[in-house]
Structures are given as structure tokens and as C-alpha cells.
N, C-alpha and C positions, 0 to 999 in steps of 0.2 A: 558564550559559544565562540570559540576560536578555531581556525584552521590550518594548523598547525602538521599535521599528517597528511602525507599522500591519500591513504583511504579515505578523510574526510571527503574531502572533495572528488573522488570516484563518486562514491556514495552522495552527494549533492549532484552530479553527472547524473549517472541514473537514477535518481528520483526527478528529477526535471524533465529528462526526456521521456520515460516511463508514463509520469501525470501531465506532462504536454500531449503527448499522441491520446494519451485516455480524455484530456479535454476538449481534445480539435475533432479527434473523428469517432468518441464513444459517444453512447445515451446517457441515461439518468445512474445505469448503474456505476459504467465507469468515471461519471464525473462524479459521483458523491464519491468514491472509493479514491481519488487522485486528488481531493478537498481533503478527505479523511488523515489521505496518509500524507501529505503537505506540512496538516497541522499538527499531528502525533511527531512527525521527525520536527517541525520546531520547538513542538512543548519539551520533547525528550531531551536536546540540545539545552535550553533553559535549564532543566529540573533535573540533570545529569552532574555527580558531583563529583569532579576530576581529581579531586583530592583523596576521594572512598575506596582504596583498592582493594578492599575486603570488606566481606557486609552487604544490608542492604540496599539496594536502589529502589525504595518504595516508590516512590513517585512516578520512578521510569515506568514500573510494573503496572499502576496503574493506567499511565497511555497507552501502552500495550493493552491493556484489558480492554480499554474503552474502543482502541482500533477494531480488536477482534469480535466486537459487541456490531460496529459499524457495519466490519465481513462477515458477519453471519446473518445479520437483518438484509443485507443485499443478496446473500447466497440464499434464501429463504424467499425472497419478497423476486426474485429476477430469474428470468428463463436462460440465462446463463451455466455454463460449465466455469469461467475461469474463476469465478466467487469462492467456492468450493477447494479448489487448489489455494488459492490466496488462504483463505480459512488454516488447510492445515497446515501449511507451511506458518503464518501466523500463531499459529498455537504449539507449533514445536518451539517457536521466540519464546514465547510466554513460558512454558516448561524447564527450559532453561534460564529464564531469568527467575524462573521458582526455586532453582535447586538453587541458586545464588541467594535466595533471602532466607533457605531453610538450611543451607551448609556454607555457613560463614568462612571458611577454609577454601571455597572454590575462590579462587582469583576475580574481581569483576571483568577484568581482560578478555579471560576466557571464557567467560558467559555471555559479555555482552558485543565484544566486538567479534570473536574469531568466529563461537558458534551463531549468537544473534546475526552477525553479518552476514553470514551467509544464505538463510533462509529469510531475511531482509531484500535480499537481493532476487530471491526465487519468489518472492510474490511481487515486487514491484516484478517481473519479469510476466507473471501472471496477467498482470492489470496492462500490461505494453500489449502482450499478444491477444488477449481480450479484445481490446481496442481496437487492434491493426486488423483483425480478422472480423470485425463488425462488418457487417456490408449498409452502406448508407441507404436507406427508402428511395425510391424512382420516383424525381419531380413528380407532383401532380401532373396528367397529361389534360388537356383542355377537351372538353366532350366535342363531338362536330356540332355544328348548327344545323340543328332541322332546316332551316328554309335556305341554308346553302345547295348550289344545284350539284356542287363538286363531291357529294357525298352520297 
């Protein structure tokens, strides 16, 4: 995995801040979903073959699948709206990295970085504002004491 382009490292930018604020101030859904997607964008960077400019990216297609597997047991399992969003913006990635394994002629360029990247970007955008707009639980407040006379 190299970084080599500008958009890498955008794309490293917001997945980091995206799954930092989903770590610090979400629940269970957005920190599995900011784990999820952590390790789908390093398996992809691994199993990504720079060399392949036509053809399949099976591998890729596969982390994708198993992310979209992740956002939909979260969007199924959580009293959440932003899962749901994440989901189909995620499954439009997948669609188009399908026409790329079923139409050898599409560029991977154009599959994975112009259009994947941009609906990469509207679900880490999903899991940012899920997060930011959680409202945290009110401390427990301590009950009074009965045999206090101030109460």
C-alpha cells in the first residue's frame, strides 16, 4: 500500500476523522461500524492490485461485501437512521465494483476510485454525522438520602 496520490491520503483524512468522532462520542453501533470500516479500507489497500487496470478486483469485492454484511446487521440490530444511509450508499460501491468484474472493458479507475470514491465518502460521511448527533446518556444522578434533613 503506497501513498502516492493526493486522494490517498484525503481518503486516510476522512476515514480517520469520520471513525475517530464515531469512536469518542458513538455507541456499540458506531464503534463496530468505524472498526468495520478501519479494517475493510486496510484489507482493500493490501488486496488491491495496482497493476490490474482491467478486470477483476475479486478480493476487493469481497471486503466490500463483508463491510455491507457488517451495515446491515447494524442497520437491522440499532435504533439508528444513519446505518441505513451507510447501507445504500455502500451497496451502490458494491454495484459498481460488480459491473467491473462482469464488464472487463470498464476501467478499474473508473469503478473503484471515481465512482467507489465517492459514495466511500457519503458513508464515512453517514457514520461522522451519526456520531456527532448521538446525544451522550446524563451521568447517573445520585438519589437523596432519606435521613438527610436537606431534602
Amino acid at each position: 500500500m503506497s501513498f502516492s496520490h493526493l486522494y490517498q491520503w484525503i481518503s486516510l483524512a476522512a476515514l480517520l476523522i469520520s471513525t475517530g468522532v464515531a469512536l469518542w462520542r458513538g455507541g456499540w453501533p458506531e464503534r463496530l461500524a468505524a472498526g468495520a470500516m478501519i479494517l475493510a479500507w486496510l484489507a482493500s489497500g493490501l488486496l488491491y492490485k495496482t497493476r490490474l487496470w482491467f478486470g477483476p478486483q475479486t478480493a476487493v469485492f469481497l471486503v466490500d461485501l463483508a463491510l455491507l454484511l457488517v451495515l446491515l446487521f447494524i442497520a437491522l440490530r440499532s435504533d439508528r437512521w444513519w446505518p441505513m444511509w451507510a447501507c445504500g450508499f455502500h451497496g451502490l460501491t458494491l454495484i459498481l465494483t460488480l459491473a467491473t468484474l462482469l464488464d472487463t472493458r470498464i476501467s478499474n479507475r473508473a469503478g473503484y476510485i471515481a465512482g467507489g470514491g465517492v459514495f466511500s465518502y457519503l458513508v464515512m460521511l453517514a457514520l461522522f454525522l451519526g456520531a456527532v448527533r448521538r446525544r451522550r446518556a446524563a451521568p447517573p444522578q445520585m438519589a437523596p438520602d432519606a435521613a438527610s434533613p436537606l431534602t
